[in-house]
One Martini backbone bead per residue (centre of mass of N, CA, C, O) as a GRO file, in nm:
protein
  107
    1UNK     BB    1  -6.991  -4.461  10.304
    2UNK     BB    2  -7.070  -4.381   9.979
    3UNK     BB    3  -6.905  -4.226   9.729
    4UNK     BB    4  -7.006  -3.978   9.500
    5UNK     BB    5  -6.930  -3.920   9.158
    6UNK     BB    6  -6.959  -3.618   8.999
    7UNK     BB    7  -7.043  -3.555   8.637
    8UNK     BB    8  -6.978  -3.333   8.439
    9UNK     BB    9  -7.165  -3.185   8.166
   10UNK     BB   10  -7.142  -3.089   7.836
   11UNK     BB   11  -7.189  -2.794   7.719
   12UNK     BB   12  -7.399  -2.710   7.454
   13UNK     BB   13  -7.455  -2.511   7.124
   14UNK     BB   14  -7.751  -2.587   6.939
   15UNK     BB   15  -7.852  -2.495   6.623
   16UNK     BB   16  -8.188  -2.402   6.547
   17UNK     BB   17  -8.299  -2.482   6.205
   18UNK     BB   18  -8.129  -2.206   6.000
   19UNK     BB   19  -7.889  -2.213   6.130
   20UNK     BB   20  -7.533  -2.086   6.314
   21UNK     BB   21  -7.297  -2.095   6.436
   22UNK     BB   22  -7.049  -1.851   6.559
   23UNK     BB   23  -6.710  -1.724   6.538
   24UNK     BB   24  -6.613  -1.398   6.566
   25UNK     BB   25  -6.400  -1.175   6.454
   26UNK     BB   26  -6.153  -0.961   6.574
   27UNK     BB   27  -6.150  -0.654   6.575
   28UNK     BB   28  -5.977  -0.425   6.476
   29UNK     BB   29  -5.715  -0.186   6.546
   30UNK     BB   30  -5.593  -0.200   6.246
   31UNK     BB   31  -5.473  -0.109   5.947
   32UNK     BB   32  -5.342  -0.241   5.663
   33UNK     BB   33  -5.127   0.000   5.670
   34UNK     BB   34  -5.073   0.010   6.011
   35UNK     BB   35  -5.241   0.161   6.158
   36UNK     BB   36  -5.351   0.293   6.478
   37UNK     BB   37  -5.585   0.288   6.667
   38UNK     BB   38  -5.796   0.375   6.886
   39UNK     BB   39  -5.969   0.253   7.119
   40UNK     BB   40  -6.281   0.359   6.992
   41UNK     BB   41  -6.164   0.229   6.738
   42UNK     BB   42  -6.336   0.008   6.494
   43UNK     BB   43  -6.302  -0.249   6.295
   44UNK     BB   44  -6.544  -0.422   6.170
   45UNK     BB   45  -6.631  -0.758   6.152
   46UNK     BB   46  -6.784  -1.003   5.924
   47UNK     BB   47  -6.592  -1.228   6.028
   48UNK     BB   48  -6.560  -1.592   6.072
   49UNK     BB   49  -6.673  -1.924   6.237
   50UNK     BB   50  -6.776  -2.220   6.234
   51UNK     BB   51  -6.920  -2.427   6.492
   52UNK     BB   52  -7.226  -2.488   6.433
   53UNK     BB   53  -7.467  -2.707   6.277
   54UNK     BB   54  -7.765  -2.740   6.194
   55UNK     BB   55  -7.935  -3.018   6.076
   56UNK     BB   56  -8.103  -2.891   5.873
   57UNK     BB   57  -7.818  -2.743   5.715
   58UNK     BB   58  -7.679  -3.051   5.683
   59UNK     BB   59  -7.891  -3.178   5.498
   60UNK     BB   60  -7.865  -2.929   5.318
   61UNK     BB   61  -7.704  -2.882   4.997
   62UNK     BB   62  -7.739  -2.580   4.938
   63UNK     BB   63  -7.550  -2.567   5.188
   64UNK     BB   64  -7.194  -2.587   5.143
   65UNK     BB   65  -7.129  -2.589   5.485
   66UNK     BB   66  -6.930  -2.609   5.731
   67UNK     BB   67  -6.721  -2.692   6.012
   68UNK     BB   68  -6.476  -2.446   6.013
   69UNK     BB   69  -6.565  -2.219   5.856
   70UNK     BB   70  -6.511  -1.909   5.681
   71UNK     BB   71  -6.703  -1.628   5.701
   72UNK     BB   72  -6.954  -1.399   5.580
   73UNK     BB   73  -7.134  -1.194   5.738
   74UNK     BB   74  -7.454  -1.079   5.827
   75UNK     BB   75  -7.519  -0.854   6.153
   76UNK     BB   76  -7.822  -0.832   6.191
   77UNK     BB   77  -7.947  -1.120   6.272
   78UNK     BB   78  -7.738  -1.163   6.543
   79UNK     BB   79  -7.710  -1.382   6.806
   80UNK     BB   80  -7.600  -1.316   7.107
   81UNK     BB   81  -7.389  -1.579   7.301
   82UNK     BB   82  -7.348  -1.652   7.642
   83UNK     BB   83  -7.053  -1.908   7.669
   84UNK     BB   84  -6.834  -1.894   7.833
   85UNK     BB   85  -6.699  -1.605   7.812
   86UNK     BB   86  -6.793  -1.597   7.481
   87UNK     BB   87  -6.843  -1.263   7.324
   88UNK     BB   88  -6.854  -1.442   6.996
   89UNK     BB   89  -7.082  -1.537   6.971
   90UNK     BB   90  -7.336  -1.616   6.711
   91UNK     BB   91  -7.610  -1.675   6.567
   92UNK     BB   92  -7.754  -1.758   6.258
   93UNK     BB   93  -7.860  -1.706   5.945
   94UNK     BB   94  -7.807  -1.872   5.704
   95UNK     BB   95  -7.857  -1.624   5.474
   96UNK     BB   96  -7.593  -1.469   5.648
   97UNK     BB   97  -7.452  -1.604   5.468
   98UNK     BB   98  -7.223  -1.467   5.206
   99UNK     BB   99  -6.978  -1.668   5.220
  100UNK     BB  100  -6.679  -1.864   5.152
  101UNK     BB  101  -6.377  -1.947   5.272
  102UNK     BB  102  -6.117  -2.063   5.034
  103UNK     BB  103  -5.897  -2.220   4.855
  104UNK     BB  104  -5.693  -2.213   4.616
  105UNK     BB  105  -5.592  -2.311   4.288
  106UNK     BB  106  -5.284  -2.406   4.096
  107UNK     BB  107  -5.291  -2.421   3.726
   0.00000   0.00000   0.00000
C-alpha cells in the first residue's frame, strides 16, 4: 500500500476592494525622552507596514504605495485579523493611510 504525502498548502491574506493589509507597529512602552510607563499604560501607534495590497489599489497609480511601505494611517475603520497568532495584523481602507515614510535624499 503507497503511503500518500500530504503537503500543507499555504495561507495568505489577500485584502479586497480598495483595501490594504498592515502589521501595525507595537506601542510603545516608553517615552521618547526614555520616561518608562506603566504596564496599564501605552502610548497607541498609529504607524505600521504594508504586508499586502489589493490588486485593485496596486492597478490604481493614485495610491503611490507599495507592499513594505511604513505608513501613519487612521484606526478608526481598522479590521483586526487574526493570523497564525499574529495580532497586529489589520485590514484598512486605503483612504485611511495618510501618509508613507520616504528616505529623502541628500542635496
Amino acid at each position: 500500500m503507497a503511503e500518500r504525502k500530504t503537503t500543507k498548502k499555504l495561507e495568505i491574506v489577500e485584502p479586497i476592494g480598495a483595501r490594504v493589509l498592515i502589521r501595525k507597529d507595537e506601542d510603545r512602552k516608553q517615552t521618547k525622552t526614555g520616561i518608562h510607563l506603566p504596564d496599564k499604560i501605552e502610548i497607541p501607534t498609529l504607524t505600521g507596514r504594508i504586508v499586502a495590497i489589493s490588486a485593485q489599489v496596486d492597478a490604481d497609480d493614485d495610491y503611490p504605495i507599495r507592499q513594505y511601505d511604513r505608513i501613519l494611517f487612521n484606526p478608526k475603520h481598522a479590521i483586526p485579523v487574526e493570523f497564525e497568532g499574529d495580532n497586529r495584523l489589520f485590514v484598512i481602507p486605503v483612504e485611511d493611510v495618510v501618509a508613507v515614510f520616504r528616505a529623502g535624499t541628500d542635496d
